[in-house]
N, C-alpha and C positions, 0 to 999 in steps of 0.2 A: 391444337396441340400437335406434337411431334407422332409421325406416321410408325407405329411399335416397330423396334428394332429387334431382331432376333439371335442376341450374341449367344444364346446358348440352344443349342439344338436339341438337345433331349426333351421329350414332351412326356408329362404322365400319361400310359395307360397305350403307348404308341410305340411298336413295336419297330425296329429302325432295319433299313435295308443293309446290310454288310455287301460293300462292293469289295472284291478280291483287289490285294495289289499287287501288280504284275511289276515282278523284280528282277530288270536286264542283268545278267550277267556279265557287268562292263564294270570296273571302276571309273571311268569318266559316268558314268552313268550317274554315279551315287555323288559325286561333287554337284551333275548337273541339279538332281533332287534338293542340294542346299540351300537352293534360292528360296526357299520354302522357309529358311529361318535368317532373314537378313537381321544381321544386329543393330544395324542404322532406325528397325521399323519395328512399334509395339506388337507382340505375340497375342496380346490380348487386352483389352478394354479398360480402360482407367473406367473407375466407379461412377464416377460424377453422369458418364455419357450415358451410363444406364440409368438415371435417372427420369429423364423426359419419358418416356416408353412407357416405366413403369410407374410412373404415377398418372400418365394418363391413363393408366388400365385399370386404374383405382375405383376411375369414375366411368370407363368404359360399358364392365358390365352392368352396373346399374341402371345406367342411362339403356344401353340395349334393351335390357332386361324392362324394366319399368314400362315401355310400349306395351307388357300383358298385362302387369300387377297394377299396372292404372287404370283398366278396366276392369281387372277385380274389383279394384277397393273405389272403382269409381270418379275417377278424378276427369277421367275422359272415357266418351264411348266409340263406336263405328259409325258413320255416318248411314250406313246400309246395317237392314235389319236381323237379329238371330246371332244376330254374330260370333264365334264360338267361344270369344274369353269372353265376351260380356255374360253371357252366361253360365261362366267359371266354372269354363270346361276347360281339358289338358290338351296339351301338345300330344301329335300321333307317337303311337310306338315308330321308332324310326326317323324321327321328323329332323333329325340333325341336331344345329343348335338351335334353334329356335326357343327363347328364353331361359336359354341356360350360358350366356356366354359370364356371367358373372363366375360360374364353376371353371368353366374353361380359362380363365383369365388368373384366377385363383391357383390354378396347381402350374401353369404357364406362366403365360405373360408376368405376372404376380410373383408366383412363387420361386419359379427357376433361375430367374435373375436378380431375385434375394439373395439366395443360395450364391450365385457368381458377387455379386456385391459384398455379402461379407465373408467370403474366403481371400476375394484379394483384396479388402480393406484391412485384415486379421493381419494379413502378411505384409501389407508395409504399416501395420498401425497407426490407420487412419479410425481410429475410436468413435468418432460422430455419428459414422456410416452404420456402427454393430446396432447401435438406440434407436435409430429413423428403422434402418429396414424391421426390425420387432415389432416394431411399433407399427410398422405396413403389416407384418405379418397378424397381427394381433387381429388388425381392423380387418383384415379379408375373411381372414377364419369367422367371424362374430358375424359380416354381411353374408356370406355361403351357408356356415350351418344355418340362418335363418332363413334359408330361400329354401332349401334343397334336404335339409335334417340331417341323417346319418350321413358319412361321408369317409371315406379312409384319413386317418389320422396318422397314427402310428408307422403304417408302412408305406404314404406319401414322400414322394421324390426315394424312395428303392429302387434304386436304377437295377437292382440285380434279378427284380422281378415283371412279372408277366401281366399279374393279375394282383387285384387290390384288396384288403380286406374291408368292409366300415363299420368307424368307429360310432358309439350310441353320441347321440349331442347332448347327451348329459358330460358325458365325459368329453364332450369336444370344449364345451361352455366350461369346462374346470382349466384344460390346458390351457385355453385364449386367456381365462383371467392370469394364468402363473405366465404367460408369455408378458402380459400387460407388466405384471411384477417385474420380473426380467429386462422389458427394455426401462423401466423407472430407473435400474442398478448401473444399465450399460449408458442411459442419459447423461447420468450424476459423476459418469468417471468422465473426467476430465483430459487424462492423462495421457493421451495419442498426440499426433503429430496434427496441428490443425491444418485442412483440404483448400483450401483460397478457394478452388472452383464451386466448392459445395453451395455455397448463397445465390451462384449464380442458376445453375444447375437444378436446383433444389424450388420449385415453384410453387409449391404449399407456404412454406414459411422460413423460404430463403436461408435455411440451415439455422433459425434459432432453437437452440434446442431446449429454451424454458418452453417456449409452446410448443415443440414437439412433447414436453412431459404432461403438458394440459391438453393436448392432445390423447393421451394414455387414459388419464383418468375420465376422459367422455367415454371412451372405448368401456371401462370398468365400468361407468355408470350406465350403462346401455345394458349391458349385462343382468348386472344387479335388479335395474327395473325388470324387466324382460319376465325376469323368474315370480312375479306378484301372485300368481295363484299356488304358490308352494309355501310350505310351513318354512322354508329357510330365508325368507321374502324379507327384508329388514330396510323398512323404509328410511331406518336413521341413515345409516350405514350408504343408502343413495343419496342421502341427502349430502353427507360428508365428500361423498366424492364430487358430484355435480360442483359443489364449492371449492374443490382443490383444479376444476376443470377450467372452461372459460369465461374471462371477465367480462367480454361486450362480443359487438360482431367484428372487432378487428381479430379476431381467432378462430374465426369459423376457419374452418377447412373448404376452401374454392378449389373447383376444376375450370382452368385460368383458360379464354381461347382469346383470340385474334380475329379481328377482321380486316387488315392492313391491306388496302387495293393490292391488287395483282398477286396475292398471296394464294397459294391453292386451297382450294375450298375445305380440304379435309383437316384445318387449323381450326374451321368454323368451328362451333357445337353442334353435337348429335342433334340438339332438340330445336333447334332454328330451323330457316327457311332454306338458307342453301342447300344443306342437307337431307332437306323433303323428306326426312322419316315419321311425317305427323300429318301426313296428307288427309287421309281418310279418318282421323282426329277429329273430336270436336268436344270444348269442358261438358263436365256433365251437370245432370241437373243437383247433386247433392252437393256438391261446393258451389254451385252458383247460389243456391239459399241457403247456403251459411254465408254468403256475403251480401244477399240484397235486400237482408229486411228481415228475411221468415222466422229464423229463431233467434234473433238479436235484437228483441225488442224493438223493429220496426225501422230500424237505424242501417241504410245504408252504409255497407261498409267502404271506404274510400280505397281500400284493394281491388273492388269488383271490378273497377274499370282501370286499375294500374297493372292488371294482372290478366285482362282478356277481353276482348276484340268485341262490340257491341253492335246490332244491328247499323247499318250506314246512318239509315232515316231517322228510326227512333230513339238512338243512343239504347238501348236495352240492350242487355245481355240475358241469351237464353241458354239453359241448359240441357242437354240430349235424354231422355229417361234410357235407362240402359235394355238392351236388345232392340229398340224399336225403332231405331235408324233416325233422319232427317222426315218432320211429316210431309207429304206432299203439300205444296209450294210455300212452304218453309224457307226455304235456301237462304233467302236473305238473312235470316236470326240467325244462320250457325255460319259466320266467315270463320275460316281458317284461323288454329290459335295461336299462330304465328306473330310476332311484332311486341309482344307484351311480356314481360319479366323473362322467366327462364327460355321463353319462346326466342329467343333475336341470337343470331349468328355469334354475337360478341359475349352474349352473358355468360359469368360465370355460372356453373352448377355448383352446389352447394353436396357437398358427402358428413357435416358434420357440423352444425349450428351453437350459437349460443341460444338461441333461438329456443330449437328444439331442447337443451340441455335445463331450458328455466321450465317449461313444460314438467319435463321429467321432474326437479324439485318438487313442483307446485302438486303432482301426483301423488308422490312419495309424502311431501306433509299432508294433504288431505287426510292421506290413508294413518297418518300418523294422529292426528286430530289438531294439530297447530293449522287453525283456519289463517291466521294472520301470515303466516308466512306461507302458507299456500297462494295468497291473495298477491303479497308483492311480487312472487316468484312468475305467476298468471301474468299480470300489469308488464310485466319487463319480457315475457315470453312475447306478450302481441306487440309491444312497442318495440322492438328488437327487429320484428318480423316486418312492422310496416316500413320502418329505415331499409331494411335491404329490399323492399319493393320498392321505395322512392318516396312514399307516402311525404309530404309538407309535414312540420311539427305541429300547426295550428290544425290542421285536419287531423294529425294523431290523438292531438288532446281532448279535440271535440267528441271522435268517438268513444275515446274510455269514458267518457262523463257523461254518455248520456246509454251505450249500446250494449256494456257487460254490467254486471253485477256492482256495488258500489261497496263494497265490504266480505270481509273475507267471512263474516255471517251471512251472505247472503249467496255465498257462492256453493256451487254443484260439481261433481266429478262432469256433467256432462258439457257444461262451459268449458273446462280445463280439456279435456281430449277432442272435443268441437274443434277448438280453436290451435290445440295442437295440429290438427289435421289441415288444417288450415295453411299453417305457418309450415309443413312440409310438404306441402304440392310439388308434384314430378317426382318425389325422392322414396324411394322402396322401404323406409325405416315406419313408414306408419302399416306398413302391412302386417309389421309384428304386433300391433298396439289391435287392430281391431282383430288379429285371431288369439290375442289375450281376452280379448271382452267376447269372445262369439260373436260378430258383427252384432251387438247389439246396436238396432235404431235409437234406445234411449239415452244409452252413453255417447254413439256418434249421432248428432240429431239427423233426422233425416234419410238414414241409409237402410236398406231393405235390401234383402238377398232377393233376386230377381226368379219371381214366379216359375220360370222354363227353362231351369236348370238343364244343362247338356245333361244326354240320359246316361253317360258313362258316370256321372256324379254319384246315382245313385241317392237322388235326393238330397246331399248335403256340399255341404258348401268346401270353394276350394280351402287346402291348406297348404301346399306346396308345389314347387315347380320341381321340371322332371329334369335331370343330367343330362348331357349331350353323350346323344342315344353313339356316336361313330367312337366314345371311347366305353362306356356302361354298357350299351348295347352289346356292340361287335367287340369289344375285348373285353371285356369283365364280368358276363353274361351272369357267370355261375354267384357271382357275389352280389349282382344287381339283382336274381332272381331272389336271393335267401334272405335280402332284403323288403322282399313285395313290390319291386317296381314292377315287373310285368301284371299285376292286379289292375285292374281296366277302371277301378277307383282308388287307384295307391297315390294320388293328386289332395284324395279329400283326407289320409289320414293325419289326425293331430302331430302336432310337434310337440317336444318332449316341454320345450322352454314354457308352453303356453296351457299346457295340464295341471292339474294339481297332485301330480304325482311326481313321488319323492325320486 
């Protein structure tokens, strides 16, 4: 993707230097100063160019981000032992950004050149541009408050102030869904002047704006799910939306890259090889036996090896226990997991699935008791997921028939979020489903909170990631303090969405 541009200089939470300007007492002085407004030359940015920037930064912070939350939740561990997220421990007081660039991306990259985007789309009425950027703004709110919890809402991009207040993520999860409403209205108005460059420009879904509005209602139904341990939890009500969302994987939401020779490396993807951010990576052992057999009835799954790198010799694929490194002379069983699905320089990243979205139905009717439609919703969630792996149709059909469940009688919540987990590897959106359930091992099979928790946990397990300490820390002290960040276990306290409080 495109290297982020920075047409707008204001940053949240960053205090700006005022350089004096030194005013000759010459009128030839002040013609020379003109050149500064040539008429021949744009003052400022057509919309469209801020597009590339800012939709890579959609899938920026997650992708950054996810090198810890995937050792959380297990998906990869360190190759070396103890390691400090494998045992869901926090970033240092201080520590910069270090898994926080998803917040930094959010009130910046994200947010600030929204703000430029629809003020001069507003002013030549370019109408298209009000619904997409909403609809960014919708999706960044709902992936931040779930990393990070409380957050400034309200007085976010106040250029007149210093220091931020934050807002509860109850109340952050009420504004995203009235924002999601919002861009639905600015979708559906037609009425602007339409942008030619916008299709171009526009590399999610090339300015159509029926699936930027099934784009909204993924966002809503993300939401909706989210809140399942509260009395306002209305599984119908998710179900309705997931069906007004996406119809196949031609609407998944991709973060598009390149690997066109001679092209600079920084087009690749974060999670490929060129990029070497997964060096001391390696799968872990709890998605390798959800795919080799161990709780799918004995049925190798035909992802295991479409999805990660297998001993040279023995074709296996092994998976790392979490804290306890590579065994000695192991080496061979953990190659690097590079070269395979989201691992390659050219793949797309995924920020929003159909995939994931039938999951979420087949949840919502369990919990409702329509086993039958839980059951199709299931079937089309893995069959979804194996297409965007590559999977052949004839290996697809073999394994529904013989590896999941055969009837929506015969089916379990722990199949359905199993195989959710499955189907969102690399992607930070399963982090909210397992501190919905407590990491439970029976709902996700297989998974265990690791014995030698960091002693800053204080025995319990993580629940959120820390803000980047150079703007919470050193400017906003007073409001990051009244919030519990400096609590030496403010990592393991619950999120509002995954409590059963109202």
């Amino acid at each position: 993707m495109f290297e982020p541009l920075k047409p707008n200089k204001n940053m949240k939470n960053k205090r700006m230097l005022l350089l004096p300007l030194l005013v000759l007492p010459f009128s030839s002085c002040n013609k020379f100063l003109d050149v500064n407004k040539d008429p021949f030359l744009p003052q400022e940015a057509q919309p469209h160019l801020y597009l590339p920037q800012l939709i890579y930064a959609m899938g920026e912070g997650p992708m950054f981000d996810v090198r810890f939350i995937g050792r959380y939740v297990q998906y990869w561990q360190q190759t070396t032992p103890n390691e400090n997220y494998d045992r869901m421990g926090r970033r240092p007081i201080g520590g910069g950004l270090v898994g926080s660039q998803t917040y930094r991306n959010h009130y910046w990259a994200i947010g600030s050149n929204l703000n430029q985007i629809q003020r001069i789309a507003k002013e030549r009425n370019l109408r298209s541009y009000q619904g997409i950027c909403t609809a960014i703004r919708a999706y960044s709110w709902q992936i931040s408050t779930d990393l990070f919890g409380e957050m400034p809402y309200r007085q976010a991009w106040d250029n007149t102030l210093a220091t931020f207040e934050y807002d509860s993520q109850k109340f952050i999860y009420q504004e995203t869904d009235k924002l999601c409403d919002q861009a639905l209205r600015e979708l559906d108005d037609r009425s602007g002047i339409p942008d030619p460059n916008l299709p171009r420009f526009e590399s999610i879904y090339g300015g159509d704006i029926d699936k930027w509005k099934r784009f909204v209602f993924a966002i809503k139904a993300r939401l909706a799910n989210h809140i399942s341990n509260k009395r306002a939890y209305n599984p119908q009500r998710v179900i309705e939306l997931v069906d007004q969302s996406f119809r196949g994987n031609n609407d998944d939401a991709l973060l598009r890259f390149t690997t066109t020779p001679g092209v600079r490396s920084d087009l690749y993807s974060f999670m490929g090889p060129s990029r070497a951010n997964f060096n001391a990576n390696r799968q872990g052992r709890m998605i390798v036996n959800l795919l080799n057999g161990t709780h799918f009835n004995n049925v190798t799954d035909p992802r295991l090896l479409g999805m990660f790198v297998p001993n040279a010799t023995t074709n296996v694929v092994h998976g790392l226990v979490p804290t306890q490194g590579i065994p000695a002379g192991q080496t061979a069983n953990f190659p690097t997991i590079y070269g395979k699905y989201i691992h390659q320089d050219g793949a797309p990243y995924p920020l929003v699935t159909y995939s994931e979205l039938q999951f979420i139905k087949a949840e919502a009717a369990f919990r409702l008791g329509n086993r039958d439609m839980a059951y199709a919703a299931f079937v089309n969630g893995i069959r979804a997921h194996m297409e965007r792996v590559g999977i052949a149709p004839a290996a697809i059909n073999s394994y529904l028939q013989t590896a999941i469940p055969q009837s929506g009688a015969d089916l379990e919540l722990r199949h359905i979020m199993s195989q959710k987990y499955i189907a969102l590897y690399g992607q930070i959106e399963i982090w909210a489903d397992l501190r919905r359930y407590n990491y439970d091992g029976n709902i996700f099979m297989g998974f265990q909170i690791p014995t030698n928790l960091a002693v800053e946990n204080n025995g319990k397990p993580v629940q959120r990631m820390l803000p980047p300490s150079f703007s919470e820390e050193d400017w906003n002290s007073a409001n990051f303090r009244a919030n519990g960040g400096y609590d030496i276990d403010y990592h393991t306290k619950p999120m509002w969405f995954a409590t059963n409080e109202d």
